[in-house]
C-alpha positions as CSV (number, residue, x, y, z in Angstrom):
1,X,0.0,0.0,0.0
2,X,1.4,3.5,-0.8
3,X,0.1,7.1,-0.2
4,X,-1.2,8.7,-2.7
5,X,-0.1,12.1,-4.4
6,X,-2.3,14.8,-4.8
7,X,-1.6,14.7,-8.4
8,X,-3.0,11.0,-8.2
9,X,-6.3,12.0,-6.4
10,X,-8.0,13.2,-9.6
11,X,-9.7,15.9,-8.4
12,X,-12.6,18.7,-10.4
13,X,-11.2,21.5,-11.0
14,X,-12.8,24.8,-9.7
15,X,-14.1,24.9,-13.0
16,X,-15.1,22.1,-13.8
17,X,-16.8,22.0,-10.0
18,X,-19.0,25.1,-10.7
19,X,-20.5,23.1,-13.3
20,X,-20.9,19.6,-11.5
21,X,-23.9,18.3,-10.7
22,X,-24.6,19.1,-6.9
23,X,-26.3,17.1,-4.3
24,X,-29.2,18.6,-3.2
25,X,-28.2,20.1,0.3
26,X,-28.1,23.3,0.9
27,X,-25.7,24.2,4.3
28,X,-26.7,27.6,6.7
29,X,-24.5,28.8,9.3
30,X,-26.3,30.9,12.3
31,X,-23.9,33.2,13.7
32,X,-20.8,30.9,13.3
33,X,-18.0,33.1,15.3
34,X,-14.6,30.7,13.9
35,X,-13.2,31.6,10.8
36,X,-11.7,28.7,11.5
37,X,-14.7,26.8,11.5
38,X,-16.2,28.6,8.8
39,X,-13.3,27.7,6.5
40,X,-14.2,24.0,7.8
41,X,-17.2,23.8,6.7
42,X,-16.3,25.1,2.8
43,X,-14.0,22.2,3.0
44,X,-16.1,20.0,4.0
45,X,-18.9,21.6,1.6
46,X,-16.2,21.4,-1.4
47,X,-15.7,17.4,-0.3
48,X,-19.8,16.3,-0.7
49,X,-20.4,18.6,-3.5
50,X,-23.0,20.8,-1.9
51,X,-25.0,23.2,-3.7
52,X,-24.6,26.2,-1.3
53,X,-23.7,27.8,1.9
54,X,-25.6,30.6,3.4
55,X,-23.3,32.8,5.9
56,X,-25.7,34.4,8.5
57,X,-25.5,37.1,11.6
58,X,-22.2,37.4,12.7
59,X,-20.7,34.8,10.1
60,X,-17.8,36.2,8.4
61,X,-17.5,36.3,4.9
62,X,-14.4,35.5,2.4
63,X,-12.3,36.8,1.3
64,X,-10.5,36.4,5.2
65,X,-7.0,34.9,5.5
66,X,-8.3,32.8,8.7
67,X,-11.2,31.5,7.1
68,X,-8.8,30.5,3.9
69,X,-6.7,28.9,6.3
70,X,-8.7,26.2,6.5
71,X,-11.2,26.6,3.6
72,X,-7.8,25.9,1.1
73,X,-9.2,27.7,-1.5
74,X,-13.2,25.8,-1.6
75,X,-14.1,29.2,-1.2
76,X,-13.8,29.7,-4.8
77,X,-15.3,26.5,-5.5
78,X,-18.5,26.5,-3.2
79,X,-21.2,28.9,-3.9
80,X,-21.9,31.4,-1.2
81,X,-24.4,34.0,-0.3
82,X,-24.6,35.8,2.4
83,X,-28.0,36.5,5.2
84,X,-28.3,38.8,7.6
85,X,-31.4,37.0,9.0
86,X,-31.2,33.3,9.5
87,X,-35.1,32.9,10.4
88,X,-36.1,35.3,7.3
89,X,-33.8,33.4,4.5
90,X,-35.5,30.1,6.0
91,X,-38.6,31.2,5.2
92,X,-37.6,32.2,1.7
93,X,-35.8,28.7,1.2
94,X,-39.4,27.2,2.4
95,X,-41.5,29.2,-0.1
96,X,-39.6,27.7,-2.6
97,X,-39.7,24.2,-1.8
98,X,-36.8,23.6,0.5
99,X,-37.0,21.8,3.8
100,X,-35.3,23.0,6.7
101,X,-33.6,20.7,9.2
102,X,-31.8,22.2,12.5
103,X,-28.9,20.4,13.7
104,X,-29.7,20.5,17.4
105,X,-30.4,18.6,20.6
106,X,-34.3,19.0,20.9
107,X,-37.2,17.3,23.0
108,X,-38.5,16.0,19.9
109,X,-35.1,15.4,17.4
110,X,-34.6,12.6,15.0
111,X,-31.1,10.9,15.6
112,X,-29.4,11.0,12.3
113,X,-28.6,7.5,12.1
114,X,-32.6,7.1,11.7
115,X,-33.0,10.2,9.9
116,X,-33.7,9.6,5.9
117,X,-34.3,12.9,3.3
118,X,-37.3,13.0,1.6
119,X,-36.7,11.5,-2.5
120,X,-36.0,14.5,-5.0
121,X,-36.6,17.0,-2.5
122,X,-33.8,19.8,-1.6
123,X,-32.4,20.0,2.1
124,X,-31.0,23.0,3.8
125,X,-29.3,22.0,7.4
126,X,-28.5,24.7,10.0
127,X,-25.4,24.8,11.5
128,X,-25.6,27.1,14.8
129,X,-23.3,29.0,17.2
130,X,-20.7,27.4,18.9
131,X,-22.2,28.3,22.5
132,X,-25.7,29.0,21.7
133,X,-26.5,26.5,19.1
134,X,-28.7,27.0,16.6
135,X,-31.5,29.9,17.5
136,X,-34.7,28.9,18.8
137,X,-37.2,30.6,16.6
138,X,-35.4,29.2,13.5
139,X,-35.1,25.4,15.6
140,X,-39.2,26.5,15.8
141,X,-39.8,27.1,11.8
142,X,-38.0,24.3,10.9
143,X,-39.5,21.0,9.5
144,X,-36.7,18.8,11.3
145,X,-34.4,18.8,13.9
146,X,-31.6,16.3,13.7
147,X,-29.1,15.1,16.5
148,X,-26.1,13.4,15.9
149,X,-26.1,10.2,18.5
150,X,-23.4,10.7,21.5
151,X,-22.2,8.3,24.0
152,X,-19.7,9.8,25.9
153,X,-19.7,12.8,28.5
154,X,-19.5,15.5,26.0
155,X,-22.7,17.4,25.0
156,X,-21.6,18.4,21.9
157,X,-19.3,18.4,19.5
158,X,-17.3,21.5,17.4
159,X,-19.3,22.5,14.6
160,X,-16.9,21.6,11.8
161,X,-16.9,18.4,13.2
162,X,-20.8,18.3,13.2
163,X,-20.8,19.3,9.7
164,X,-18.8,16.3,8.5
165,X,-20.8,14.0,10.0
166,X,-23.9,15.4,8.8
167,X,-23.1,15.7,5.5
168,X,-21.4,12.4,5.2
169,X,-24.8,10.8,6.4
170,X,-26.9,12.8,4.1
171,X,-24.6,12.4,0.8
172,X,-24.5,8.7,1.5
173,X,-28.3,8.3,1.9
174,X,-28.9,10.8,-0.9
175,X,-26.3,9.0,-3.3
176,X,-28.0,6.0,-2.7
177,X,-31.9,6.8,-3.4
């Protein structure tokens, strides 16, 4: 077994990843405060081909040299828009057909592992602060609330780590309907 080189990985280009076809899954941030994390979760965006990342609140936007830190350049790749108002662009994304499912620990949450997309219909997943969570009134508007299953002590885990779960889980299941 040998590592492989970069220049073995066979990779889209930026180009040729703006035209790609994209898995239906649309990723929001609410009021992400890493750049670090931020830059994460392009990465991790770039990885699953995702259609979109909405940047809301206090989420900063690229161009930021922290955020390409860790973004490595999916920034480019990855479309973007930004929101000021997480809880008004959901209600946009709803009017036109999208569902909206928080990533949170709630009293009435579906555990990912048991959690399946609707067929041919687009998902948008919100991704919320690193102390607060995702906010309330937008947990409240949304059609879902997901948890990721935990066994340990921890109540939570960093939100680029959140992110690649999720959308691991959701590209797999989607990939395969």
């Amino acid at each position: 077994m040998k590592k492989l080189k970069n220049s073995e990985l066979d990779r889209l280009s930026t180009k040729d990843f703006k035209k790609a076809r994209k898995t239906p899954l649309i990723v929001i941030l609410d009021n992400i405060r890493s750049l670090n994390n931020i830059g994460s979760v392009f990465r991790t965006s770039d990885a699953f081909l995702i259609e979109k990342i909405y940047l809301c609140g206090i989420t900063a936007k690229p161009p930021h040299k922290d955020i390409h830190k860790t973004a490595l350049g999916s920034t480019e790749s990855v479309a973007w828009e930004y929101a000021e108002d997480t809880l008004q662009l959901i209600k946009k994304l709803q009017k036109e057909g999208i569902e909206i499912a928080a990533i949170e620990q709630a009293d009435q949450s579906v555990m990912l592992n048991a959690f399946y997309p609707v067929k041919d219909k687009k998902l948008a997943v919100v991704f919320g602060n690193e102390i607060k969570g995702v906010q309330q009134q937008v947990v409240s508007a949304s059609e879902y609330c997901i948890e990721i299953p935990q066994f340990g002590t921890k109540h939570s885990l960093n939100i680029s780590v959140s992110c690649g779960v999720v959308l691991w889980d959701l590209f797999t299941k989607i990939s395969k309907s």
